[in-house]
Each structure stands twice: as structure tokens, then as C-alpha cells.
C-alpha positions in Angstrom: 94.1 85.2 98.4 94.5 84.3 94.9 96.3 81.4 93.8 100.1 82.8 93.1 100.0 83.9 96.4 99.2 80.6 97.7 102.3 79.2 98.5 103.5 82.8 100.3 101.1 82.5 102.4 101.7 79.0 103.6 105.3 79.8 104.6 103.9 83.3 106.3 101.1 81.1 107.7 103.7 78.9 109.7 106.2 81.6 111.2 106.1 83.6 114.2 106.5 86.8 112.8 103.5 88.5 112.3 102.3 89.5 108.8 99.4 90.8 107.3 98.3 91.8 103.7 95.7 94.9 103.2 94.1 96.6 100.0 95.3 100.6 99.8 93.1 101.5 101.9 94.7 99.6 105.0 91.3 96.8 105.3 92.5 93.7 106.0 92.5 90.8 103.2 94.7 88.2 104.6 96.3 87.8 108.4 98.8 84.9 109.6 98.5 83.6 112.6 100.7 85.4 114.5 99.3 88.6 113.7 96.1 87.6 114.2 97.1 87.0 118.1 99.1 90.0 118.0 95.8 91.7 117.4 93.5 89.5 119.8 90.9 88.3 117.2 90.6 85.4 115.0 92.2 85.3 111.5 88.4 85.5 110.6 87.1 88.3 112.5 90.5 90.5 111.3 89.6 90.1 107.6 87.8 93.3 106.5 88.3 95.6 109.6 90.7 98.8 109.5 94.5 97.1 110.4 95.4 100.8 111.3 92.7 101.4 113.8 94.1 97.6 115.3 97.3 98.5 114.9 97.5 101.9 116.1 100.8 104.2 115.1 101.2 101.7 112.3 102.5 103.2 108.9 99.1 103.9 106.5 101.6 103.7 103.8 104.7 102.3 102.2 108.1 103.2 103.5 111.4 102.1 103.7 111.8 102.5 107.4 110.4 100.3 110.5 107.9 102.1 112.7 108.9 101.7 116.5 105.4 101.8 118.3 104.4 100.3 121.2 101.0 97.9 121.2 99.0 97.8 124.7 98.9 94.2 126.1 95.3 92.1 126.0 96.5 91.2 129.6 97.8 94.9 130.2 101.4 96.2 130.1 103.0 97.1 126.5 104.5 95.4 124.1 107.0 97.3 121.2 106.8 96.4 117.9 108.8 97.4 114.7 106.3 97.4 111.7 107.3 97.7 107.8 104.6 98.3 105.5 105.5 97.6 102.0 103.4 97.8 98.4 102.2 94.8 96.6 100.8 94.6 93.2 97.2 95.7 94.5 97.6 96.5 98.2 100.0 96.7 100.9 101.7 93.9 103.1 102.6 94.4 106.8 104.9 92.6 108.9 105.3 93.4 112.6 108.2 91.8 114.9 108.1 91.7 119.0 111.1 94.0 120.1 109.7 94.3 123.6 112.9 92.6 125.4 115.5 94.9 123.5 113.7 97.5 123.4 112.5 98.0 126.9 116.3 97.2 128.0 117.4 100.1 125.8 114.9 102.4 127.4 115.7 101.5 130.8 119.3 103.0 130.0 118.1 105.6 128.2 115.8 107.8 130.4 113.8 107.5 133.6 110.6 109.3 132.3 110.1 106.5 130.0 107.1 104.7 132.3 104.9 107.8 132.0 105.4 108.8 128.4 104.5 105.0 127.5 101.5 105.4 129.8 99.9 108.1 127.8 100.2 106.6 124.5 96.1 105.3 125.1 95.7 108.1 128.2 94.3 111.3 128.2 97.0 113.1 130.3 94.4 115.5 131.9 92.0 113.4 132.9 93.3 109.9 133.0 90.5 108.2 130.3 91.1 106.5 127.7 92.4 108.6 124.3 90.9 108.8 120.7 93.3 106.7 119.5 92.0 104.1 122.7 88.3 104.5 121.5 89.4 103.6 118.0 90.9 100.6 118.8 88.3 99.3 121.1 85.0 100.3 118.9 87.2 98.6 115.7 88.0 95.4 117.6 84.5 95.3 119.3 83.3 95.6 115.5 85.8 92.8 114.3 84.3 90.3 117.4 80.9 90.7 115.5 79.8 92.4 118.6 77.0 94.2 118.9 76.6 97.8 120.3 76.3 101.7 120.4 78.7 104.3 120.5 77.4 107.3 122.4 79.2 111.0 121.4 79.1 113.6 124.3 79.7 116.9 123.7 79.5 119.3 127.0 77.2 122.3 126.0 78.6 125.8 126.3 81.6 124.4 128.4 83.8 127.4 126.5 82.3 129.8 128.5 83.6 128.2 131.4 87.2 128.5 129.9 86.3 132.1 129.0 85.3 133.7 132.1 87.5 131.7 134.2 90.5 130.5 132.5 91.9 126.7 131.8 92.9 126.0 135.2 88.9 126.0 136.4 88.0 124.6 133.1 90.6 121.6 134.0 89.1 121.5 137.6 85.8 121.0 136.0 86.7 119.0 133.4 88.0 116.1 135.6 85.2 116.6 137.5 82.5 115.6 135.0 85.6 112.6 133.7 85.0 111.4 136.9 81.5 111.5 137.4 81.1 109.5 134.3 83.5 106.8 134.6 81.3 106.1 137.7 78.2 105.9 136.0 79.3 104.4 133.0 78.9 100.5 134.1 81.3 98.0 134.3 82.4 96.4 131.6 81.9 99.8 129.3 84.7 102.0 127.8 84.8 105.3 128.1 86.9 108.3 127.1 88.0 111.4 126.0 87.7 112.3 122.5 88.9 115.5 122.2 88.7 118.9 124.0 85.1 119.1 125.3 84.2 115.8 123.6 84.0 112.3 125.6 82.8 108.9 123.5 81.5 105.8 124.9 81.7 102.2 123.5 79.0 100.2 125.0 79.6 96.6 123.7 76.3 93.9 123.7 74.2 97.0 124.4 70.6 97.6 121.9 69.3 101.0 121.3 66.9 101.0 124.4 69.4 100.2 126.7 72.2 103.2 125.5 69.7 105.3 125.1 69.1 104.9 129.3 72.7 105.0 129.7 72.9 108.0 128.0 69.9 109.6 129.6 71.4 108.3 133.2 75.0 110.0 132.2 73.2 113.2 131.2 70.7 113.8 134.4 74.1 112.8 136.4 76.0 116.2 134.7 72.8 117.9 134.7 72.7 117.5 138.6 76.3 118.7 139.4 75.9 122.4 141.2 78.4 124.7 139.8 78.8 127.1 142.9 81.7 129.5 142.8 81.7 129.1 138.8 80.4 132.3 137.4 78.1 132.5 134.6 77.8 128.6 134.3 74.7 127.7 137.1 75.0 124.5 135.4 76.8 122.7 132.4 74.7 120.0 130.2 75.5 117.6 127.5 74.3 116.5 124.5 74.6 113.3 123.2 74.7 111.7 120.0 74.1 107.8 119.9 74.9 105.2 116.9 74.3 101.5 117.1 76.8 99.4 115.6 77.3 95.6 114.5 79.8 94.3 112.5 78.6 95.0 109.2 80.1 99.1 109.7 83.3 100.6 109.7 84.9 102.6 112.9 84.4 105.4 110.7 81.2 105.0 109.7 80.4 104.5 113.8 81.7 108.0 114.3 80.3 110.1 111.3 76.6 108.5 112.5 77.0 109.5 116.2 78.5 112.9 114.7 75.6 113.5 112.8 73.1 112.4 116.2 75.1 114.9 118.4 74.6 118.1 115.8 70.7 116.9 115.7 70.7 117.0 119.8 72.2 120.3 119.7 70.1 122.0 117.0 67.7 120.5 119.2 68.0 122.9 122.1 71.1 120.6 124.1 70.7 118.7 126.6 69.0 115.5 125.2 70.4 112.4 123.8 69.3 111.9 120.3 69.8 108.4 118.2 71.3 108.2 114.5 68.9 108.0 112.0 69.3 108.7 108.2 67.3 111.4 107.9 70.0 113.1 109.9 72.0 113.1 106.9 69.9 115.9 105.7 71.0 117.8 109.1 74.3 118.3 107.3 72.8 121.4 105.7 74.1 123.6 108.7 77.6 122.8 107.9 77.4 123.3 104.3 76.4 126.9 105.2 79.6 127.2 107.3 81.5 125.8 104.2 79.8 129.0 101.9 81.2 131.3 104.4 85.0 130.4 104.0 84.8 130.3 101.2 82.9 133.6 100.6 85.9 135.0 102.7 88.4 133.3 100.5 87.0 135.2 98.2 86.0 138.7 99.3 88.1 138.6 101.8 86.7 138.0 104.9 89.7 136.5 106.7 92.2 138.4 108.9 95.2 137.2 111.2 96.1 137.9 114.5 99.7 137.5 116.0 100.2 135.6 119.2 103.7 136.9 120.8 106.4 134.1 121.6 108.4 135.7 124.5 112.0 134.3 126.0 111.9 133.8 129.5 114.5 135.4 130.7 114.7 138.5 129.2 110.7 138.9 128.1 112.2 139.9 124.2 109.8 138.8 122.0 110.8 136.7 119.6 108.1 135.5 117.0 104.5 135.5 116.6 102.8 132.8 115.6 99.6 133.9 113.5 95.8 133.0 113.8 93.2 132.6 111.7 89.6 134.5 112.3 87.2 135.0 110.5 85.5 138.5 110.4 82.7 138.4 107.6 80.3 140.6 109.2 77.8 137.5 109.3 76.0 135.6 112.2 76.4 133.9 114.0 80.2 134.5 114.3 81.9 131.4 114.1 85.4 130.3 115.7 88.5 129.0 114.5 87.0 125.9 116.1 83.9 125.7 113.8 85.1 126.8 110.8 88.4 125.3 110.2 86.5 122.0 111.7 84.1 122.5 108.7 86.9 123.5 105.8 89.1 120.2 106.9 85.7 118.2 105.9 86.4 120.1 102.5 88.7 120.7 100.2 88.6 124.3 101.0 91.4 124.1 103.8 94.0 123.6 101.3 93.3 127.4 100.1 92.7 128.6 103.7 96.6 127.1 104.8 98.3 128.7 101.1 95.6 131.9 101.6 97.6 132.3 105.6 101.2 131.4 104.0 101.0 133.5 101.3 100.1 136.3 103.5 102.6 135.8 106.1 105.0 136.1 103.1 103.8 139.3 101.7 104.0 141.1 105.5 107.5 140.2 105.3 108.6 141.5 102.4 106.3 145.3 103.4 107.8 145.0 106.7 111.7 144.6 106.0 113.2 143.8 109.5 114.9 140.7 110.7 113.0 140.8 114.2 109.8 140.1 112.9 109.1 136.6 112.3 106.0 134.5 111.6 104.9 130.8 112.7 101.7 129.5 110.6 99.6 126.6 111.0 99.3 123.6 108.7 96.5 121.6 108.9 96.7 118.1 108.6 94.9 117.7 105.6 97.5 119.9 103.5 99.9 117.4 104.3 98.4 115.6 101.4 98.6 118.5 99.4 102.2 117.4 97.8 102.4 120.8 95.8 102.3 122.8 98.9 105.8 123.0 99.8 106.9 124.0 96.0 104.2 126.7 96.6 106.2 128.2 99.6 109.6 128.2 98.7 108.5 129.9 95.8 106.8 132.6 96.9 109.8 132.8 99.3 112.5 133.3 96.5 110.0 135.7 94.2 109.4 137.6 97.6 113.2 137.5 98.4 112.7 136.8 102.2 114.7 135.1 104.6 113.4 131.5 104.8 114.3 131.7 108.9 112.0 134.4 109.2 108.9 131.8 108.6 108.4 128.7 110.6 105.3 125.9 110.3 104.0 124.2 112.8 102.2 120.9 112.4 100.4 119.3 115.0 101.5 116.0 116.4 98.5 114.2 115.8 98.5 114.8 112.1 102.1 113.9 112.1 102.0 110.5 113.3 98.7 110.3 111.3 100.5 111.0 107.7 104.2 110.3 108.7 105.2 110.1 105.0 103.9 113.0 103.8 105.0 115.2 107.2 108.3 114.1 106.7 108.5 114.9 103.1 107.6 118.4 103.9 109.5 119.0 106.6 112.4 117.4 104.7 111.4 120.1 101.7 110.9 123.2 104.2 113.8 123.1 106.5 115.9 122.2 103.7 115.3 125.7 102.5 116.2 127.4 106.2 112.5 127.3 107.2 112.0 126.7 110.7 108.9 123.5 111.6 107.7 122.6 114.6 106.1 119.8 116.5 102.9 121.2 118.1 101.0 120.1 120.5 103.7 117.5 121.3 102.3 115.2 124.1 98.9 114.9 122.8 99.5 111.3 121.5 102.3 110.1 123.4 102.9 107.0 121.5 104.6 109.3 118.5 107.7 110.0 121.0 109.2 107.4 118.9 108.9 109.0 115.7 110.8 112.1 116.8 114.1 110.5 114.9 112.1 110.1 111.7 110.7 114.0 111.3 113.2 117.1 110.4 111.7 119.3 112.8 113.9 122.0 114.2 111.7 122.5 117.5 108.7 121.3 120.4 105.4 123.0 120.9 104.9 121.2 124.3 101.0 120.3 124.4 99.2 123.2 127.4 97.1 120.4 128.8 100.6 119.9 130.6 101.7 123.4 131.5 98.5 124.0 133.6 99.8 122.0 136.5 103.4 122.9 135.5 103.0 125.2 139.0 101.2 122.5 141.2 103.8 119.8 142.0 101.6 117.4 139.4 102.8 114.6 137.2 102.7 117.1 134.9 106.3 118.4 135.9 107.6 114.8 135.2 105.9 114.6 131.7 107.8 118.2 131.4 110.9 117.4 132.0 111.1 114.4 130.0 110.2 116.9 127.0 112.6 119.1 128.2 115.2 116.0 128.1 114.0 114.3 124.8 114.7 117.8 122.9 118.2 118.4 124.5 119.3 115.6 123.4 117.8 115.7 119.8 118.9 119.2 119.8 115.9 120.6 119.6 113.8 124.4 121.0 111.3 124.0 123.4 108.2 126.2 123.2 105.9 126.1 125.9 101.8 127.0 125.6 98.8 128.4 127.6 101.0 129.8 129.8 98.5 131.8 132.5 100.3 132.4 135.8 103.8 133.8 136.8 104.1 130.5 139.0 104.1 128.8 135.3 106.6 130.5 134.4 108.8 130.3 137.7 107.9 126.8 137.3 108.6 126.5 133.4 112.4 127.9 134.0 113.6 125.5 136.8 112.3 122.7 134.1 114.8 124.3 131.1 112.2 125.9 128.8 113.6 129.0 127.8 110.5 130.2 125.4 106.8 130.3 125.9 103.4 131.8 125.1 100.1 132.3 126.5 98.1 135.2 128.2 100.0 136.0 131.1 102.9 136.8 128.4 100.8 138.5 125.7 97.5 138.1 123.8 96.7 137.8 120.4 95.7 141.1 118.7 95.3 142.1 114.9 98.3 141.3 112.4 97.2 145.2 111.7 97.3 146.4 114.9 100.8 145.1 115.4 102.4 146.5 112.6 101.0 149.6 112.6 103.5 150.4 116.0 107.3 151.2 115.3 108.9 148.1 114.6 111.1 148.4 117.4 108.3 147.8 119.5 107.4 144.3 118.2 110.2 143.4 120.3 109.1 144.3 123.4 107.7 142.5 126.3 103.5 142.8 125.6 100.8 143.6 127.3 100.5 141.3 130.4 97.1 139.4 130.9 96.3 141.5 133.8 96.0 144.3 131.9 93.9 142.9 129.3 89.8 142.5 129.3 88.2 139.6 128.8 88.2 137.9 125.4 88.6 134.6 123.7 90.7 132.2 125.2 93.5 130.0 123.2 92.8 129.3 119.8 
């Protein structure tokens, strides 16, 4: 603190509310005591760590408006908190005040489904674990105790095959299967959860190399072990895991990008091993920097092509919309997914062209093919939501290409949403302003973000397909539906649902109020190409039912 703000911080120092100053960044300079309990750590032990990793769903940046989010309890149950961040000379001041008594009376009125949306803000709704944005908070505040540890990275080997020859349902099955081994052999006193699709992270706090490296070795013998009868093609599914040791001298971040780079050196490896950071696995990096010369050799030779994944109504099985994929089809090997390339451009700069490359040639099959029936969703990435020219760069090739704004819609994920609320509401603000349609995808994913639905311009819901698989099972996943369903009546917004795989789904999907839906039972992706080559009356036609189809790639 320097010496003007002296005196501020004496009268911040003796009230209840909480209040915090960081650099731009968001590390933590300065806490009061109040936020300091707020956060469970010592005024000491906050200074220097990540306040948004602490504070999860807190504002990264300045803004006029309170964020409603809710904080998890030290002692368990939640407590809501409305958090302003506002700019300082050099840095950025936070102050978050307790609404939990209002607030929880005003949900209470509000909506019965309220208990097990709140649940899932730090739960991975398929398989009960803790989420990423969980891991983050623990690994940060084990970092800020001065605690030291590992983080281990697990990434299931081959497990898309499984989801290939079998579909999501016996992926899912599988899935919780391995959750639940693990949280048994984890050991008490360890956290562990669910990164992302295939990926599941472990914080081991007061733990030294020797000893993570046995618990990884014990938690990959354990999945090596599990006999995977009835499940074709897969005899067996391994792991590989990448370990980092950590103290408090490290950021979250830094934590991740080291067990990152141990997991890619397991893998290149041969799988199936656990393999500790080192710095010479910096060098390993070399592989993805080969992915990055492919994109953008296919920027520039054109090695990118779309395909169109139908949107059908319900009740009438009309078609109406496509949203459109990226592949990439450069004659190279090996052939790389959406999954591995797009992964690699984000880490780039590169993704910026990909999402203007994919708008600009959405806009330009509108304008060959002339007919109101045919209409596009694209994809923007998260990181072009710092890209502040973007929207400018639509809505002008809109008016030059005179095309209906209504006959494009964007869908942003709702991670990267809550992530950079700022700049998603800006450009949602700038889009549908112009008659573009936007869309909240993957909505359920985070769970915490609920709140924020007030603050985004969105026009419609993309509901998350971890929830539809059980849609038709009688699951929790029907409550978490219908509160979806509920939440967008009353905001007044569409309801899309994904990975839709079975006619029970669908049965199921109707009864709950969801009118429109995609997945394979309704239609697969095929070529932009192939699509528009057929008499356009024909785009509006019920597609090709999955049945019918041969095996390919599951969702994107």
C-alpha cells in the first residue's frame, strides 16, 4: 500500500464489508479483514494469489454492475455475494457484500429447482466430482496456505472410441464408472475432479513427488484392471497422467500448464504411464507448434471446410437451422479433430482468423444461396471475445453482403461467457442489436453463471447434452431440465436441446417444453457442400435419421 492510501485502508480495514485491492491482472495486493475470512486464509497468505480463482464468478474486470454469485461455505452450504469491481489508478478494487439472507428468501419464492442448480455451481453434473472451476479454487487456496503438493492431470487414453462405437449413453456409463473408482482410491483428505470431457485432476495437498507419483501409479493400475466386457473394441481403457509439484512460490496456472506439459510427454510416451514435470518438457511443445503450422497452412490454402448440423422442431421434424462445424481436411496425417486443433489455435492467436475465416463464410453461402429457410449458427470461441473489432467485422460484411441479419446466429459457450462477461455482453449487445440471433451454449456446464442470465442479450439456450442423456431415464437430469425449461420461459428465451440419440429423448424432451433440438437420432452433420448441392426445398426437410447412418464421428 502506498502512503495516500493509507488512511483508506484503515477505514476499509475496520468494516465488515469485504474489500480487496488487486493489480490488472486480478493478484491480490491488499485484503481487509473481512475479505480475507470471506476467502478462508489470512490477510497474509491472500496477498499475491489469483482473487478470481478465490473468488470464483467474480468480475476480472471493471463494471458498473454487481455480480450475483454464490461462494461455497468453508463449513459447506453457500453463501451469495454481490461483488463490484471497480478501476484504481494502477489496479482494480473489489468489494463483496453477504446477501445470503435476501437472496436465498427471494429464491425460495422464485423457483423450486433452485437447490440443484446451486449444487452444480462446484459439481460436475455427470458424475458428481468436483468441477474445474472446484479444482481451481482448491489448488489456488492450497497454494495461498503455503502448502506443499502435486497436482496430477489424467487424461483417459482412446476413451473417444468408446463414444464412437457405442454412443454417449455407454461412454456416460463408463465414465462414472472410472469417477467412481477413483474417488475410492484417491485417499482421504485428497481432491479430486473432473476437469473436462475425458480429463480428471487431482490436488494432493502435503504430498512430495515420491509419494504422487505412487498415487498416480495406484490410480492407473486401478483403471488399468477394470474389464470392459460387453464394450466392443475397448478390451481395456488406460490413462495417462501428467504430475506437477507445487508450493507456494507458483501460480494456479503455472500448476496446470506443468502438469499439461507431463501428460502430452506420458502420451507421446506410449500412454499408460504417469510421467512428472520437468523443464525439459518444455521442449515437448514442439508437437503442438506443428498442429499450429497446419491451421494455419489451411487458413491459407485452404484446407478448412464446414459441415452443417440440422436443428429440427419437434413437433413437426421441419428443419430449421444448421449450425456449422469446423474440420479440417488438409490431406495431412495424422488427421486431427476439431478437438486438437481448435485446442491448439486458442493457445494462438490464430483462432481469431479461424472464427472471422467461419463467419465470413457463412455470410458468403447466404448471399449464393438466396432463401429465407436457410439459416446458419457459428461458433465463437472464447478467445475472440477479446477480439473487440470482431463484431464491426460482421455487421459489415452483413450490410456489403445485403443479408438478413436473422438468417445468422452465434453461439458462445457458457463457460467463456461468465469467463469474459464484459466483453460477451458487449458483443451480444453489438450483434443482436443488428437482428442477429446469439445463443448460450452449453448452458449448464457451470451452473453458478444462472445468475448472469439477466446481464447477457442473448436471444436463446443451448441446454448442455451431458443433461439430455438421462433426459429418458427418470434421472435428476429431468429436474435440472425443467428448471432450464422454466428459467428461459420466463426470460423469454428458445430452448435448444443437444446430443439428442434416442426417440425416448425426444418423447422425454417434449413433455419437459423443449420444442427444438439436435443430435444424431434427428440428423448428422454432413458437408456445407453436400447440403446445398440438393434443391433448397429440401433443406427443410426432416434428415436422415441415425439409424440410417454408418458409423462416424460423434458430436463435435
Amino acid at each position: 500500500m502506498t502512503d495516500h492510501e493509507t488512511a483508506p485502508a484503515e477505514i476499509l480495514s475496520a468494516t465488515d464489508t469485504a474489500f480487496a485491492l488487486t493489480d490488472r491482472a486480478g493478484t491480490v495486493r491488499w485484503v481487509n479483514p473481512a475479505m480475507a475470512m470471506l476467502l478462508g486464509l489470512t490477510e497474509a497468505q491472500s496477498v499475491g494469489r489469483s482473487l478470481c480463482a478465490l473468488l470464483s464468478g467474480a468480475p476480472d474486470a471493471p463494471s458498473d454492475n454487481d455480480v450475483m454469485m454464490p461462494l461455497p461455505g468453508v463449513s459447506g452450504g453457500y453463501r451469495w455475494l454481490e461483488v463490484r469491481c471497480t478501476a484504481t489508478d494502477d489496479g482494480l478494487l473489489y468489494r463483496a457484500v453477504d446477501v445470503t439472507r435476501w437472496r436465498t428468501r427471494e429464491l425460495d419464492s422464485a423457483a423450486v429447482h433452485q437447490e440443484e442448480l446451486l449444487r452444480l455451481v462446484d459439481e460436475d453434473p455427470l458424475t458428481g466430482l468436483p468441477n474445474r472451476r472446484a479444482l481451481t479454487r482448491e489448488l489456488e487456496r492450497q497454494l495461498a496456505l503455503g502448502v506443499r503438493g502435486a497436482f496430477l492431470l489424467l487424461d483417459l487414453d482412446h476413451f473417444k472410441d468408446v463414444n464412437d462405437l457405442h454412443g454417449h449413453p455407454t461412454g456416460d456409463k463408463v465414465m462414472c464408472t472410472l469417477a467412481s473408482l477413483l474417488r475410492d482410491r484417491i485417499g482421504g483428505g485428497q481432491v479430486l475432479g473432473r476437469l473436462s470431457g475425458d480429463e480428471f485432476a487431482a490436488v494432493l495437498a502435503d504430498t512430495d513427488e515420491r509419494e504422487a507419483v505412487a498415487v498416480a501409479d495406484r490410480l492407473r493400475n486401478a483403471i488399468a484392471a477394470i474389464p470392459m466386457n460387453g464394450v466392443a473394441g475397448a478390451s481395456r481403457i488406460t490413462v495417462s497422467i501428467g504430475v506437477a509439484t507445487f508450493d507456494s512460490g507458483v501460480s494456479w496456472q503455472e500448476v496446470l500448464a506443468n502438469a499439461d506439459m507431463a501428460l502430452y510427454a506420458s502420451k507421446a510416451a506410449g500412454r499408460n504411464r504417469a510421467t512428472v514435470y520437468e523443464p525439459g518438457h518444455y521442449q515437448d511443445t514442439q508437437m503442438r507448434v506443428t498442429v499450429i503450422e497446419r491451421v494455419r497452412a489451411a487458413l491459407k490454402h485452404g484446407g478448412f471446410v464446414l459441415h452443417a448440423m440440422p436443428m429440427v422442431k419437434l413437433g413437426s421434424g421441419r428443419v430449421i437451422g444448421h449450425e456449422l462445424l469446423l474440420r479440417l481436411e488438409d490431406g495431412k496425417e495424422p488427421r486431427l479433430g476439431p478437438g486438437e486443433f481448435l485446442l491448439a489455435a486458442e493457445r494462438s492467436d490464430l483462432v481469431f482468423e479461424i472464427d472471422r475465416w467461419v463467419a465470413d463464410k457463412a455470410i458468403q453461402t447466404l448471399v449464393e444461396h438466396p432463401y429465407p429457410g436457410l439459416r446458419f449458427n457459428v461458433n465463437v470461441s472464447g478467445r475472440t471475445l477479446e477480439d473487440e473489432d470482431f463484431g464491426d467485422f460482421v455487421l459489415d460484411r452483413l450490410t456489403a453482403a445485403g443479408v438478413a441479419p436473422g438468417r445468422l446466429g452465434f453461439e458462445i459457450t457458457e463457460t467463456a461467457a461468465v469467463t469474459n462477461l464484459d466483453a460477451a455482453r458487449s458483443l451480444a449487445q453489438q450483434l443482436r442489436a443488428s437482428g442477429c440471433r446469439i445463443t448460450l451454449d452449453d448452458f449448464g456446464s457451470g451452473f453458478g453463471s444462472f445468475v448472469h442470465l439477466k446481464e447477457l442479450p442473448i436471444t436463446g439456450l443451448k441446454i448442455d447434452g451431458e443433461f439430455i442423456h438421462g433426459i429418458d431415464y427418470g434421472s435428476r437430469d429431468t429436474v435440472l431440465v425443467q428448471g432450464i425449461v422454466d428459467i428461459a420461459r420466463g426470460l423469454g428465451l428458445s430452448v435448444v436441446a443437444e446430443w439428442v440419440e434416442r426417440s425416448t429423448q425426444v418423447e422425454a424432451l417434449s413433455r419437459l417444453g423443449v420444442r427444438v433440438a439436435q443430435g444424431f437420432h434427428l440428423g448428422k452433420p454432413e458437408p456445407l457442400e453436400s447440403l446445398l448441392a440438393r434443391p433448397h426445398g429440401v433443406w427443410m426437410r426432416r434428415p436422415t435419421l441415425m439409424h440410417e447412418l454408418q458409423p462416424l464421428e460423434t458430436h463435435p
